[in-house]
N, CA, C and O atoms as a Tinker XYZ file with bonds, in Angstrom:
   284  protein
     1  N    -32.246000  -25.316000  -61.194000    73     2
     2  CA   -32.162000  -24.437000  -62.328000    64     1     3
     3  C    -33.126000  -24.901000  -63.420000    63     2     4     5
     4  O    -33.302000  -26.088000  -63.695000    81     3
     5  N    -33.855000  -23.681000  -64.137000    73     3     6
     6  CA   -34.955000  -24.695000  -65.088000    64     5     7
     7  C    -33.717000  -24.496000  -66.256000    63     6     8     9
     8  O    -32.608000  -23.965000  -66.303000    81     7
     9  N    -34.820000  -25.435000  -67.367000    73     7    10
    10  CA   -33.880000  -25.354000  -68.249000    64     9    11
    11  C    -35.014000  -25.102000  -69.458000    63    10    12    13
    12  O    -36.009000  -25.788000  -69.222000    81    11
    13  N    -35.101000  -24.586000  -70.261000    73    11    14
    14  CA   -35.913000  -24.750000  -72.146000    64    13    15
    15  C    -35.707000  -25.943000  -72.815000    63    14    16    17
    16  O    -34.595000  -26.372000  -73.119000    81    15
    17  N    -36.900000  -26.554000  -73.078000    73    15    18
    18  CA   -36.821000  -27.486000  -73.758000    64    17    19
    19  C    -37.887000  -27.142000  -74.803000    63    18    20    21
    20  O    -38.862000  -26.461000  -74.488000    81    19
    21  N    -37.711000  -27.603000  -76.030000    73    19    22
    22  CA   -37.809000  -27.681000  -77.253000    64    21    23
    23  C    -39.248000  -28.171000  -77.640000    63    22    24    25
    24  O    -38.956000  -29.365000  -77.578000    81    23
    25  N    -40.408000  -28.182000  -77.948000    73    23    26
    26  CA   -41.401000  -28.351000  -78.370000    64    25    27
    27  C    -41.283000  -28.712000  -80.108000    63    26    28    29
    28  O    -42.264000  -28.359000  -80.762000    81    27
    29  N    -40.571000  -29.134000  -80.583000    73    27    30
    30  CA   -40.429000  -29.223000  -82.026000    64    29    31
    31  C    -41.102000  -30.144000  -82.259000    63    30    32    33
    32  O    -42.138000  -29.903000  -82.878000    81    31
    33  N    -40.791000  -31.663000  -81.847000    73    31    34
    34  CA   -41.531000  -32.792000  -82.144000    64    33    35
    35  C    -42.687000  -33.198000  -81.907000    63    34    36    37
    36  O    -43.195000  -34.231000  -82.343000    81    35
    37  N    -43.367000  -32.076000  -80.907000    73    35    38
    38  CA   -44.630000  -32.392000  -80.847000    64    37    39
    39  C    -45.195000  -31.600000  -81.569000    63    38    40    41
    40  O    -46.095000  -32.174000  -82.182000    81    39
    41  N    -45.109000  -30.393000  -81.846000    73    39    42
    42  CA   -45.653000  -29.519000  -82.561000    64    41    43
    43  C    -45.864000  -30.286000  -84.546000    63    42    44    45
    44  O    -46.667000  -30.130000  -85.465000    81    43
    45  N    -44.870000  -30.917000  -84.358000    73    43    46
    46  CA   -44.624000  -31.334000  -85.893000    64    45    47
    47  C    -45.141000  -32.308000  -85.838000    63    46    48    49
    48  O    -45.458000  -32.473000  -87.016000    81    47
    49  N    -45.592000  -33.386000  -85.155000    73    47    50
    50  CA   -46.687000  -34.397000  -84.764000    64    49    51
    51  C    -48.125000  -34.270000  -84.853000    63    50    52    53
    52  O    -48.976000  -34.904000  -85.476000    81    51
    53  N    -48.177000  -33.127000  -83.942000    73    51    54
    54  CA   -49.620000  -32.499000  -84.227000    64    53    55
    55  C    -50.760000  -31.899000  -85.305000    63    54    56    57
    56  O    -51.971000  -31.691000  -85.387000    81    55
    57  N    -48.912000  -31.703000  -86.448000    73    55    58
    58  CA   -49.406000  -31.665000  -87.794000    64    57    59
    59  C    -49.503000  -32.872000  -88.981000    63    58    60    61
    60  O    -49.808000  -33.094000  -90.153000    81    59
    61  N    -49.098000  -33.349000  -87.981000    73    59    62
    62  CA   -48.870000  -34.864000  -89.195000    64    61    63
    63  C    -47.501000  -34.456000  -90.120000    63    62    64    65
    64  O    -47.443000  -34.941000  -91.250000    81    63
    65  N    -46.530000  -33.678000  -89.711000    73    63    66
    66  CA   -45.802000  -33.659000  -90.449000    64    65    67
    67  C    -44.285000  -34.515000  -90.082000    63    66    68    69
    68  O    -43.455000  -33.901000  -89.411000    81    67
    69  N    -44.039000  -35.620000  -90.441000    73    67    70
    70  CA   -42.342000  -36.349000  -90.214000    64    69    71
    71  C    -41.258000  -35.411000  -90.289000    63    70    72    73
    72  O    -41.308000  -34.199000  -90.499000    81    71
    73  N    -40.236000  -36.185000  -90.079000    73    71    74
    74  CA   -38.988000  -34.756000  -89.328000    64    73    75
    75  C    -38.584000  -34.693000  -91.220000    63    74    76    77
    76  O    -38.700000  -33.563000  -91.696000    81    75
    77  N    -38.284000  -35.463000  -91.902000    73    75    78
    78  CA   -38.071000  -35.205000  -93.357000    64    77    79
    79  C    -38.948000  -34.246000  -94.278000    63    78    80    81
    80  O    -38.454000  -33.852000  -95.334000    81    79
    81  N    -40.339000  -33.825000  -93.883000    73    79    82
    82  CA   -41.040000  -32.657000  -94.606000    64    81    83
    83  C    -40.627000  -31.775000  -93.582000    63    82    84    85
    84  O    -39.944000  -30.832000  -93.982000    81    83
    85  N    -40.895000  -31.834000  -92.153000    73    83    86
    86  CA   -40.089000  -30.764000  -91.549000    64    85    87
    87  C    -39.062000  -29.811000  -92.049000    63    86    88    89
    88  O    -38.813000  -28.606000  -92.024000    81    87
    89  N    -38.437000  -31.271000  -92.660000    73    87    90
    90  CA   -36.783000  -30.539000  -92.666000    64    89    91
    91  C    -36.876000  -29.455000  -94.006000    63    90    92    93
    92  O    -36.445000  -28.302000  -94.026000    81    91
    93  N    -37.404000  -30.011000  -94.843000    73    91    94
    94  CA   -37.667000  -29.291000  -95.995000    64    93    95
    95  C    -38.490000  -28.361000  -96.008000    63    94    96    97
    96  O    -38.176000  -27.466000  -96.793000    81    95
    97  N    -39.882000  -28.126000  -95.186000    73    95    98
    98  CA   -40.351000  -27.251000  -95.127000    64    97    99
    99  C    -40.278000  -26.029000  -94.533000    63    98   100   101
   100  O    -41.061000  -25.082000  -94.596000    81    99
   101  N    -38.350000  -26.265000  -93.439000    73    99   102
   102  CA   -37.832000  -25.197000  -92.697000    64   101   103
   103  C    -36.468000  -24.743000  -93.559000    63   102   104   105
   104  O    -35.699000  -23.799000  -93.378000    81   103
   105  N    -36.479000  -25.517000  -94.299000    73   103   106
   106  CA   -35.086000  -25.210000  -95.286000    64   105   107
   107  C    -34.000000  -25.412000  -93.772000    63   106   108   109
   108  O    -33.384000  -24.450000  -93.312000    81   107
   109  N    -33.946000  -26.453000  -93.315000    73   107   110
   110  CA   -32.571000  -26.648000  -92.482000    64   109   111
   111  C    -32.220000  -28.065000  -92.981000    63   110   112   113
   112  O    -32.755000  -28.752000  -93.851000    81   111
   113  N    -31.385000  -28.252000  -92.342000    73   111   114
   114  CA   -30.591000  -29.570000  -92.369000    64   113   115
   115  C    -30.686000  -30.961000  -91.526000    63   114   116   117
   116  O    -30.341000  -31.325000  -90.402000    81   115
   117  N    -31.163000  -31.395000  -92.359000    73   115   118
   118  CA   -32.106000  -33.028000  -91.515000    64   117   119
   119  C    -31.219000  -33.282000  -90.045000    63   118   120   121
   120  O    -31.620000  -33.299000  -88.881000    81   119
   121  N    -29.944000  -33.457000  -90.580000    73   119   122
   122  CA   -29.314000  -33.705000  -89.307000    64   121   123
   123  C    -29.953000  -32.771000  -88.132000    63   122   124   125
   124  O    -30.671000  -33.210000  -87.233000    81   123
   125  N    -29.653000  -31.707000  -88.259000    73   123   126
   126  CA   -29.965000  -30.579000  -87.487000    64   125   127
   127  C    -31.018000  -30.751000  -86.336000    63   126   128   129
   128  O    -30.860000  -30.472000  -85.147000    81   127
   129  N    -32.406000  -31.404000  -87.107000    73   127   130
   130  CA   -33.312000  -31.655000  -86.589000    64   129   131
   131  C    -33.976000  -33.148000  -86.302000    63   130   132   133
   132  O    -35.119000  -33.507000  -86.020000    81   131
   133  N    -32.337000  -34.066000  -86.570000    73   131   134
   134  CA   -32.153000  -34.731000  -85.995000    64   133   135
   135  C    -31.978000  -34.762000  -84.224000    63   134   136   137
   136  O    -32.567000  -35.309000  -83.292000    81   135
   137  N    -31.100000  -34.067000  -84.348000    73   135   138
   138  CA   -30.237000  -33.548000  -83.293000    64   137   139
   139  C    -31.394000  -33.162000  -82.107000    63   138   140   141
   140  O    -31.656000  -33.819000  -81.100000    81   139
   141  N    -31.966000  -31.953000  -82.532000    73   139   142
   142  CA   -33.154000  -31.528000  -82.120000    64   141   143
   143  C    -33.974000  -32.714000  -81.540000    63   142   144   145
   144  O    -33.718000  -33.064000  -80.388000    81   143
   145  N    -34.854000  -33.305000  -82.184000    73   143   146
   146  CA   -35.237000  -34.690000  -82.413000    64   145   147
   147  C    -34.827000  -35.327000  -80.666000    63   146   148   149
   148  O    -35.725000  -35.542000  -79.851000    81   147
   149  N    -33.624000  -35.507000  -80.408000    73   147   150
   150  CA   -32.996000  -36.716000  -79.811000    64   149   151
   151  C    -32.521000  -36.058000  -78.730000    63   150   152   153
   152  O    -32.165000  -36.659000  -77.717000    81   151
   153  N    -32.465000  -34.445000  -78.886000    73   151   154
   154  CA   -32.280000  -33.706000  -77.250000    64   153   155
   155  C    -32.839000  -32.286000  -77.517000    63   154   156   157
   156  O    -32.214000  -31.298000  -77.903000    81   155
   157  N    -33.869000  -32.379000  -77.289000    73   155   158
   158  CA   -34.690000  -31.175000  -77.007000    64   157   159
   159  C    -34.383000  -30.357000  -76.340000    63   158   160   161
   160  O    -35.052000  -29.331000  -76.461000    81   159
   161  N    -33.429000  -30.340000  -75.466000    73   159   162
   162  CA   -32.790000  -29.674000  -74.559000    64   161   163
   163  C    -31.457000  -28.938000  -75.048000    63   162   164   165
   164  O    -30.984000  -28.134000  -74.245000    81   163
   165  N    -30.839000  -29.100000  -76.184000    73   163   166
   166  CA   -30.033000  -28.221000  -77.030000    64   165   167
   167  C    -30.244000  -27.406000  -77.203000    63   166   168   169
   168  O    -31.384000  -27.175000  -77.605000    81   167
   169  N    -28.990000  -25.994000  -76.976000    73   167   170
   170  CA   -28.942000  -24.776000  -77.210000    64   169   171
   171  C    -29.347000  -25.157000  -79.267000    63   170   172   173
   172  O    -29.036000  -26.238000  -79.767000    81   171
   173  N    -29.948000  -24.175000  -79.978000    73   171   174
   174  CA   -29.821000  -23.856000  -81.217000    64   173   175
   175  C    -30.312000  -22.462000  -81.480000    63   174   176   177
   176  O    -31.292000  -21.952000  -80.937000    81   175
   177  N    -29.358000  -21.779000  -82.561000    73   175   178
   178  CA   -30.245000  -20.561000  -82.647000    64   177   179
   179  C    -31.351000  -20.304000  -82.709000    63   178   180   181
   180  O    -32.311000  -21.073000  -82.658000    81   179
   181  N    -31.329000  -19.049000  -82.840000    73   179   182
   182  CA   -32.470000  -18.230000  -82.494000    64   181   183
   183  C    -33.143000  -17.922000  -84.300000    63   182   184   185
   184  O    -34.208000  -17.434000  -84.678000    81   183
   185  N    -32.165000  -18.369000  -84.926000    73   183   186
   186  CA   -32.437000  -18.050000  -86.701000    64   185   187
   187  C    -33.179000  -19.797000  -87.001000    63   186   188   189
   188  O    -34.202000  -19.908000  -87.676000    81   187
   189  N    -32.605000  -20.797000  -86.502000    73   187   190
   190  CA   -33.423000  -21.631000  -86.545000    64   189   191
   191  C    -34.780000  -21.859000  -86.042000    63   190   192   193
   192  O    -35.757000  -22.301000  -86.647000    81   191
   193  N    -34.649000  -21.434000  -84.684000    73   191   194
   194  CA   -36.083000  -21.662000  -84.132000    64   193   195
   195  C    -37.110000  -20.661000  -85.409000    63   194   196   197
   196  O    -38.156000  -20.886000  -86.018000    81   195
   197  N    -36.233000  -19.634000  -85.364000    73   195   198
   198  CA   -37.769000  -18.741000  -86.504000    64   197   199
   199  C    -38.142000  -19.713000  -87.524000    63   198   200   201
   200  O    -39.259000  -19.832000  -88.029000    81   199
   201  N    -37.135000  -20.370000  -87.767000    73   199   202
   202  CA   -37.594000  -21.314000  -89.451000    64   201   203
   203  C    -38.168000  -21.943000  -89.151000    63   202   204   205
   204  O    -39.204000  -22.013000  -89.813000    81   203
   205  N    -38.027000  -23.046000  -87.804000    73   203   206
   206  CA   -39.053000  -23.811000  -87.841000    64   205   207
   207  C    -40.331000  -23.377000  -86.875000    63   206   208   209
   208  O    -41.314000  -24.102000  -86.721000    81   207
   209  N    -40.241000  -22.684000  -86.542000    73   207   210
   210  CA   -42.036000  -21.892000  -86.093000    64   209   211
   211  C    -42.732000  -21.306000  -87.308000    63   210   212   213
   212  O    -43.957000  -21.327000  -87.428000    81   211
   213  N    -41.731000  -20.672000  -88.393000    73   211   214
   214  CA   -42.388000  -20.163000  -89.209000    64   213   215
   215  C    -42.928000  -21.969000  -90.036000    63   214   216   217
   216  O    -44.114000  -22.279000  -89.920000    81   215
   217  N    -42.106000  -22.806000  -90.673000    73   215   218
   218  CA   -42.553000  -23.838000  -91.315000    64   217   219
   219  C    -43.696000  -24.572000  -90.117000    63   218   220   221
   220  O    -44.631000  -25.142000  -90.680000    81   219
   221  N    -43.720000  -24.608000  -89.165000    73   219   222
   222  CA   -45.190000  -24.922000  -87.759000    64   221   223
   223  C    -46.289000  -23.963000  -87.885000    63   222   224   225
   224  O    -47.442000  -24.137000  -87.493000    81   223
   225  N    -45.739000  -22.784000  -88.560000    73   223   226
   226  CA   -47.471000  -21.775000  -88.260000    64   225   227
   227  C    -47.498000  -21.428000  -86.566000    63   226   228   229
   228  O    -48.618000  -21.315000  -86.067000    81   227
   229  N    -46.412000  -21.274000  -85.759000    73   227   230
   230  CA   -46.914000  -21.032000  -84.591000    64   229   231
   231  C    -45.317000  -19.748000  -84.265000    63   230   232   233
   232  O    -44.407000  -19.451000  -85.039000    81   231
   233  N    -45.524000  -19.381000  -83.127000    73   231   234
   234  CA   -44.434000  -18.420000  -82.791000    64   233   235
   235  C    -43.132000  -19.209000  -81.811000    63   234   236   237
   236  O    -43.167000  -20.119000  -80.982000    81   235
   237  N    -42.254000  -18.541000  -82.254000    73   235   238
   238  CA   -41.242000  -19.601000  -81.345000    64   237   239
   239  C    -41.211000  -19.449000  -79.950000    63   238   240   241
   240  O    -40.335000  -19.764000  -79.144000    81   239
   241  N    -42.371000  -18.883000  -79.783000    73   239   242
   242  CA   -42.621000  -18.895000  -77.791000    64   241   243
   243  C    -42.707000  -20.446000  -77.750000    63   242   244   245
   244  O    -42.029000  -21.304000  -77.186000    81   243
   245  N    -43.975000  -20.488000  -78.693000    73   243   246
   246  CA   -44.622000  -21.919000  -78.717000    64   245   247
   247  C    -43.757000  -22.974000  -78.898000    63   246   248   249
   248  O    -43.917000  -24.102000  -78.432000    81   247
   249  N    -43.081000  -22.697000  -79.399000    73   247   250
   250  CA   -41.813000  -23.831000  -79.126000    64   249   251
   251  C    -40.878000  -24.513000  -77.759000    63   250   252   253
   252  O    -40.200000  -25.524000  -77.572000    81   251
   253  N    -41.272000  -23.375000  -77.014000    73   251   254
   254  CA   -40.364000  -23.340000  -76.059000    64   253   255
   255  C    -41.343000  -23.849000  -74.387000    63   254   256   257
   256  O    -42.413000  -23.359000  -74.026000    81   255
   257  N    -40.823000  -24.549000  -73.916000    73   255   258
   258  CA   -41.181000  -25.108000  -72.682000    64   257   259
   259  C    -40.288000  -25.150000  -71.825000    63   258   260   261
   260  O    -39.382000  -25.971000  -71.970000    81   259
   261  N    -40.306000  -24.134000  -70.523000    73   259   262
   262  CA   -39.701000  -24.112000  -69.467000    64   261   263
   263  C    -39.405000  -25.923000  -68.669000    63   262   264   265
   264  O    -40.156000  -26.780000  -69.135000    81   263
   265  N    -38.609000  -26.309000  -67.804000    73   263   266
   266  CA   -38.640000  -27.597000  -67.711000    64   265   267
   267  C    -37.563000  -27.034000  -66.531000    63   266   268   269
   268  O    -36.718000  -26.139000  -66.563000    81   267
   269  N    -38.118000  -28.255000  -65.165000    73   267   270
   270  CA   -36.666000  -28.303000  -64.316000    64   269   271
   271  C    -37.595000  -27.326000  -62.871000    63   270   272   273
   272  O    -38.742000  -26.879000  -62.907000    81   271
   273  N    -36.588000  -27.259000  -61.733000    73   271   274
   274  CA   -37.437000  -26.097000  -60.781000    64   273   275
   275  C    -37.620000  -25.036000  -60.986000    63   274   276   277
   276  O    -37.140000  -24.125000  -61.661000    81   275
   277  N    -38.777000  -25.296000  -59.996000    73   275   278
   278  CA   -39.567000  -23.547000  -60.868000    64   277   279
   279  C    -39.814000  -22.932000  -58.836000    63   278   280   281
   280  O    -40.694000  -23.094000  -57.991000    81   279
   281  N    -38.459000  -22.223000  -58.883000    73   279   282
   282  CA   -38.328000  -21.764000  -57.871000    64   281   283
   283  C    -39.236000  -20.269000  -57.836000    63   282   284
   284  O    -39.247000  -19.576000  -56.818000    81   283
């Protein structure tokens, strides 16, 4: 079964941005993207992912990476 995994931390790497301007520049909650952070593989909404693609400049496709068999 594949599964979605999360592109957050690299994307936010790529900008030079730490998960603490992250956090502020998505208006969420540090923990949150803590969380994120430490299992990329967490369900989270779909209202979050927009915040933080919109605070990345990219679309929340781009966030998203298929992972697992690719039957």
């Amino acid at each position: 079964m594949a599964t979605l995994r999360l592109r957050v931390r690299e994307e936010a790497e790529k900008q030079g941005l730490n998960m603490a301007q992250l956090a502020r520049k998505a208006d969420i909650d540090q923990r949150t993207l803590r969380r994120i952070y430490r299992d990329p593989t967490q369900e989270i909404s779909t209202h979050v992912l927009a915040k933080l693609a919109t605070a990345l400049g990219v679309t929340p496709a781009d966030l998203l990476e298929m992972i697992g068999d690719k039957q």
